[in-house]
C-alpha positions, -999 to +999 in steps of 0.1 A: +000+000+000+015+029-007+021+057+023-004+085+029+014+114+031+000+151+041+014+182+029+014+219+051+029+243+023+017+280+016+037+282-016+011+265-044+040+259-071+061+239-045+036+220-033+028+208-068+063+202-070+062+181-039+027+167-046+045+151-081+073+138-066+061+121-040+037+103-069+068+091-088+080+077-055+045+060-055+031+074-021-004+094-021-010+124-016-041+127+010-043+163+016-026+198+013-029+230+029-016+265+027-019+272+062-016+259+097-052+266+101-066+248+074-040+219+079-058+221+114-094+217+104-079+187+075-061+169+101-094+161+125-107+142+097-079+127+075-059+098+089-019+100+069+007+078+078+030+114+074+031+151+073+052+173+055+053+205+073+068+239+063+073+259+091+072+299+082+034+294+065+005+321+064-019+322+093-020+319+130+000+285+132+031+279+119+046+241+114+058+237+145+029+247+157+010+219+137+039+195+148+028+201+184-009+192+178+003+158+159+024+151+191-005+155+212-037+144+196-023+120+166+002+093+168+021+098+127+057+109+117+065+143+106+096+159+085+096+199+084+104+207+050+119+244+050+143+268+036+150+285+076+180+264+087+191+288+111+199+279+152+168+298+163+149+276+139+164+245+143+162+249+185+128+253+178+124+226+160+141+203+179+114+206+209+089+188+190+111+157+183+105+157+147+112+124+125+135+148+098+142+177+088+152+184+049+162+220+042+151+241+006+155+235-022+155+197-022+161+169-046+134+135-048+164+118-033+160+144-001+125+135+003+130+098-003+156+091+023+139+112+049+104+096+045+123+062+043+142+073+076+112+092+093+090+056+090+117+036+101+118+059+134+083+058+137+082+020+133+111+018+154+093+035+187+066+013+181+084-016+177+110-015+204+115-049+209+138-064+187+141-102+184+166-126+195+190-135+165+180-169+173+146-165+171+153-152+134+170-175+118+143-202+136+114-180+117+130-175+085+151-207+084+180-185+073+214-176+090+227-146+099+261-131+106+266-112+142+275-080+125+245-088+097+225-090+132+238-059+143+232-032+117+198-052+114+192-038+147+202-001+140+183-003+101+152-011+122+160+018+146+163+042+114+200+047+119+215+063+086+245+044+068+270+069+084+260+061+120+263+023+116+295+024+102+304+046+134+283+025+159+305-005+140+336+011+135+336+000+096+331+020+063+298+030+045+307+011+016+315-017+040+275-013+058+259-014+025+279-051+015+263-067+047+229-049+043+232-060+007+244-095+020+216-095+047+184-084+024+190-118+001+189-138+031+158-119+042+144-118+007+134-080+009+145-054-016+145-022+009+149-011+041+114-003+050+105-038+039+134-055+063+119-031+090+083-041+082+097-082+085+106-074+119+075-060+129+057-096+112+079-116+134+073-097+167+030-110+166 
């Protein structure tokens, strides 16, 4: 299914620009507003599975305002999506525990990792038991390498490549050979589906 994705931008043009991109990545698009009022009002009734939210937008509420009130009453993801990348900003932003942050202008590949990352956090915090390596290979009649079993554990946490090969002490290049490794045994072709195996395993 592909994920429902809601947009808080007052700038029409780029959020049609969004709006088409995140088609081509195949997610839907279930609402858009130009304000944090309207995104308000949209919000009681419409259930996404993620918001994109600019923060400097026309009206009474900005995005972090918004980002608050999904904290609160609404249990989805959110990335701000803005071109203010300044400490003030970014302080502010950082209260509200956001799931990304991806600063103007932006590339699909921007919006493609983050939304990737933000639902792996998401799924994460939802998730936070992680099984046994054991009880992985029993499932899946597979075998898996310690370190395969280890980044397995930060990929489901939504680490990014960098900060495994930190946590590991190896090189990106080196990460992306057991992920690749680790996915054939698992039979998945992306992250979010090795994350979504986990959470199949857990019930």
């Amino acid at each position: 299914m592909p994920t429902k994705i809601f947009i808080l931008e007052d700038e029409a043009v780029i959020a049609a620009e969004i709006q088409q991109i995140l088609q081509n990545l195949g997610h839907e698009v279930v609402g858009k507003a130009r304000n944090g009022d309207k995104a308000l009002d949209m919000l009681a009734s419409l259930k996404p599975d993620l918001a994109l939210l600019d923060i400097t937008v026309k009206g009474s509420l900005s995005g972090i305002d918004i980002a608050k009130v999904i904290r609160e009453k609404y249990n989805f993801p959110f990335i701000f999506l803005t071109s203010h990348a300044d400490l003030h900003t970014l302080n502010q932003v950082k209260e509200t525990l956001p799931y990304g942050y991806v600063v103007k202008p932006f590339t699909e590949k921007d919006l493609r990792s983050s939304i990737e990352i933000a639902l792996f956090k998401f799924s994460a915090e939802a998730q936070p038991d992680f099984p046994a390596k054991e009880k992985i290979e029993k499932q899946l009649t597979i075998k898996i390498t310690p370190r395969e079993y280890d980044l397995y554990i930060l990929l489901f946490e939504g680490r990014t490549y960098k900060e495994m090969a930190a946590a590991n002490h190896i090189s990106v290049n080196t990460v992306k050979f057991y992920l690749k490794n680790l996915f054939e045994k698992l039979q998945v072709n992306s992250r979010h589906q090795a994350a979504n195996l986990i959470t199949t395993l857990r019930k």
